[in-house]
C-alpha positions in Angstrom: 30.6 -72.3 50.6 31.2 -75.7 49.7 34.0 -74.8 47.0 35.8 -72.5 49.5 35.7 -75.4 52.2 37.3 -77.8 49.3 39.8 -75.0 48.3 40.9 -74.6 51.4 41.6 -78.4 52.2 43.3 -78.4 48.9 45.4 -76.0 50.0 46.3 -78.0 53.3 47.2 -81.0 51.6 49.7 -79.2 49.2 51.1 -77.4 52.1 51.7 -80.5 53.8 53.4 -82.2 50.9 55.3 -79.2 50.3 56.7 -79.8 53.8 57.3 -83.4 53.3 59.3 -83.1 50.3 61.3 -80.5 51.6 62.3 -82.1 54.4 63.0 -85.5 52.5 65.5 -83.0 50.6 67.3 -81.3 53.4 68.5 -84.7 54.3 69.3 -85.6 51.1 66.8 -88.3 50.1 65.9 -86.3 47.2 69.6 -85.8 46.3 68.9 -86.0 41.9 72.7 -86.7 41.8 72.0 -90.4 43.2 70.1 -91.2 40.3 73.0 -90.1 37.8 75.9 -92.6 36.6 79.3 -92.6 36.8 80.9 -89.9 34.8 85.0 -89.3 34.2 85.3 -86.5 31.7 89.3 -85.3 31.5 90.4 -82.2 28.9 90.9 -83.0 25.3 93.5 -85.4 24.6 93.5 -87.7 27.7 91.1 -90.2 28.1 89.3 -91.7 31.3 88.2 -95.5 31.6 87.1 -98.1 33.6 86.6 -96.0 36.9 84.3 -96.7 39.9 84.3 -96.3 43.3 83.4 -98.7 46.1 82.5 -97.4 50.3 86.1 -98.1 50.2 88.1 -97.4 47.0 88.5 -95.4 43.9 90.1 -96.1 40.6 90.5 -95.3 37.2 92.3 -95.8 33.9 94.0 -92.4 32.3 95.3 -92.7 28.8 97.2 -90.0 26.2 95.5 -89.3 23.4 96.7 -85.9 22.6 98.7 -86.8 20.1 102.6 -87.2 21.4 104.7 -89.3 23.8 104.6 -87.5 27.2 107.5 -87.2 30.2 107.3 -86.4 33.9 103.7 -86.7 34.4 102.1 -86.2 37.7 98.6 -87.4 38.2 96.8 -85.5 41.1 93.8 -86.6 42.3 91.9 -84.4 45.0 88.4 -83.3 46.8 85.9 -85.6 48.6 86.9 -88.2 46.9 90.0 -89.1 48.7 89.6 -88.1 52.2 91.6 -90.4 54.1 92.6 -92.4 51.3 96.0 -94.4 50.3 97.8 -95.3 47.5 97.3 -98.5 46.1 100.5 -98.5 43.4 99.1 -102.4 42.1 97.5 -101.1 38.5 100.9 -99.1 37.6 104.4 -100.4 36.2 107.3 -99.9 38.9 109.2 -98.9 35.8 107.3 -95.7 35.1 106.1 -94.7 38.5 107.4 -93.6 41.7 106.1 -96.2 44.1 107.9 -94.9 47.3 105.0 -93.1 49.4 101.5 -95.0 49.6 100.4 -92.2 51.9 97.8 -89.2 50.3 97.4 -85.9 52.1 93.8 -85.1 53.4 92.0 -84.8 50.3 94.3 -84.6 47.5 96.8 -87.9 46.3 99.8 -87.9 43.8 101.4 -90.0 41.5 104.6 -88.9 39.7 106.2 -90.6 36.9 110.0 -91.8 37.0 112.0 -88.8 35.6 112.7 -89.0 32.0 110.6 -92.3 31.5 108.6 -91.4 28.3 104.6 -92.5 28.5 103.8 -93.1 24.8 100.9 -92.1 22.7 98.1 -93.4 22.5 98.7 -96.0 25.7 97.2 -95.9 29.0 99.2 -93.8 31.5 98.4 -95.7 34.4 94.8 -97.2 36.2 95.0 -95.3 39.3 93.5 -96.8 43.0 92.7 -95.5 46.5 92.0 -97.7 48.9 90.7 -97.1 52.8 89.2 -94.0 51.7 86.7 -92.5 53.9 82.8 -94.1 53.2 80.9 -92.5 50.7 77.2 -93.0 50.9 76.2 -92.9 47.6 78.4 -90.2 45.2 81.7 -89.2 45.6 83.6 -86.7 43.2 87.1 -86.4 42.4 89.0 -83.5 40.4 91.8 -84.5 38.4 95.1 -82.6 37.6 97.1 -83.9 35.0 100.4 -82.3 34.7 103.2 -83.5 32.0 105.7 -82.1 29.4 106.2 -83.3 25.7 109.3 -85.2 25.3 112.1 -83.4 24.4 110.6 -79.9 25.3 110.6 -78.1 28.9 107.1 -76.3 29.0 105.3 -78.1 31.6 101.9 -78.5 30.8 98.1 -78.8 32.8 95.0 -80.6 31.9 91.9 -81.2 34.5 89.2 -83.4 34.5 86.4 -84.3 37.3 85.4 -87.9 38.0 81.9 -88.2 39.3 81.5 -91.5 40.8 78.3 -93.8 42.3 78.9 -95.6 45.1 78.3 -99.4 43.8 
């Protein structure tokens, strides 16, 4: 009788913590993706450095590495990320970028290269900021489009890459 009685208070304490953690979850205090760091991962032959995000801001560093100079590059950067976010053109050269609308849509920001203005091997494209984004709590995720052509050809090429930032 004794074990049953003890079984069956066993059994209401698991329930209860059952209950406990699943309601920590639904509101995402058990979120595992909190505990994770930053991650920028972009398709062979483009490299991503130096990115974080802020409440407020998010940037990053984009450099060619696939092996030849590259022309009329658009850098697209969309999802939750960049809700509400603007263009912050301060980490690019205003010889190699359009700088003429700060303004993103909704959730998805571009940045096209000058026509014709050749982005070299083996160099950083650009270090890429949004500022006055929407607040993030404490992970935001971007996906990155990176569209170009190799000089001197006129296939028009696509890479993607996904940013996963924590909120610092």
């Amino acid at each position: 009788m004794k074990a049953q009685y003890e079984t069956s208070n066993f059994g209401w304490i698991l329930f209860i913590i059952l209950i406990l953690i699943g309601t920590l979850a639904y509101f995402g205090l058990l979120d595992p993706r909190i505990f994770l760091p930053s991650s920028c991962k972009v398709q062979a032959g483009f490299g991503c450095f130096e990115f974080k995000a802020t409440k407020d801001t998010r940037e990053l560093t984009l450099r060619n590495g696939i092996g030849q100079n590259i022309e009329d590059v658009i850098v697209t950067l969309e999802g939750e990320g960049t809700i509400n976010c603007s263009k912050d053109f301060s980490g690019l050269s205003s010889s190699k970028w359009q700088m003429n609308n700060p303004i993103c849509s909704e959730t998805r920001c571009e940045f096209k290269s000058i026509p014709d203005v050749v982005l070299q091997n083996r160099k950083d494209i650009g270090h890429f900021r949004l500022v006055n984004c929407s607040n993030a709590v404490r992970r935001t995720d971007m996906d990155i489009i990176i569209e170009y052509r190799y000089k001197n050809e006129q296939v028009s090429h696509t890479t993607r890459g996904k940013a996963q930032l924590r909120v610092s």
